[in-house]
C-alpha positions, 0 to 999 in steps of 0.5 A, a space after each residue: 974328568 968327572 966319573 959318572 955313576 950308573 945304577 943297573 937294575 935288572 929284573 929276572 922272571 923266576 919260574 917258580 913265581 910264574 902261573 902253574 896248569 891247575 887241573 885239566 881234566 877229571 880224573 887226572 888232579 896231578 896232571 899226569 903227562 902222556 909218557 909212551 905209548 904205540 904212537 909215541 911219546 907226549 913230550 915237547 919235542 918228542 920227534 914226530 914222523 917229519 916234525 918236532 911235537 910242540 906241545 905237551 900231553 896231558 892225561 885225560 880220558 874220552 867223555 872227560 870233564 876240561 877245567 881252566 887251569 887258572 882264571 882265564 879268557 876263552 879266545 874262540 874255538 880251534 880246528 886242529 886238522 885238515 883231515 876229513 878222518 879225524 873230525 871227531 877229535 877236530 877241535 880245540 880252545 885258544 885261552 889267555 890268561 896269566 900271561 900266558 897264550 895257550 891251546 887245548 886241542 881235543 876239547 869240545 869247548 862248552 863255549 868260545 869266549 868270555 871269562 872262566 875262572 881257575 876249576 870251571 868248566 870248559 869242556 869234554 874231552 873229544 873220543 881220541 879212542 876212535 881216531 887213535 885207538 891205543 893212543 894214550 888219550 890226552 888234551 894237547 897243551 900248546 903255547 901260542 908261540 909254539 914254545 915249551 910248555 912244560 915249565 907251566 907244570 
């Protein structure tokens, strides 16, 4: 009987070696998240009236310049609702890149596609104010496949 040998390799992705968000958005270097407040709360999984929230909240305030947080592809522009009542907040970003996809909803995109590098310019943060008045106002961060994004922070 021979004895055959075999060599595992494994690899493992270390968080702290993945991309981190660089600044959103004016005013807020840190990243600040949107805690709580009169409407609830903007961390990932925070229950919403029938759902789970998907994504996590990031300090930002209406009229705000929105950065690229690290070098990114512009993947065309997002409706965030079907409601006629809250079209001045109806929009968004889908971004790629550092092997990640993502969206920001609440931005007004400068523009829908093309390459941006980490700290240029991709928009205005939408007037939150007159759709939820008293809501902490914030950019929604949501990966593609829905899943937490809180790590990238």
């Amino acid at each position: 009987m021979r004895a055959v040998g075999a060599v595992v390799v494994l690899a493992a992705l270390c968080v702290c070696d993945a991309v981190r968000f660089g600044q959103l958005c004016s005013g807020n270097s840190a990243n600040t998240r949107r805690t709580s407040d009169s409407w609830g709360q903007g961390h990932y999984g925070a229950r919403r009236e029938n759902r789970d929230h998907k994504g996590l909240d990031i300090v930002c305030s209406d009229g705000s310049i929105v950065y690229a947080p690290f070098d990114v592809t512009l993947r065309g522009r997002l409706t965030v609702y079907t409601d006629a009542n809250k079209a001045a907040i109806n929009s968004g970003i889908n971004l790629q890149g550092g092997g990640l996809c993502f969206k920001l909803f609440y931005v007004n995109p400068d523009r829908t596609s093309g390459e941006v590098r980490k700290g240029q310019r991709i928009g205005t943060m939408m007037p939150m104010q007159s759709v939820y008045p008293g809501m902490t106002s914030h950019v929604h961060v949501q990966m593609c496949d829905k899943s937490d994004p809180t790590q990238y922070f």
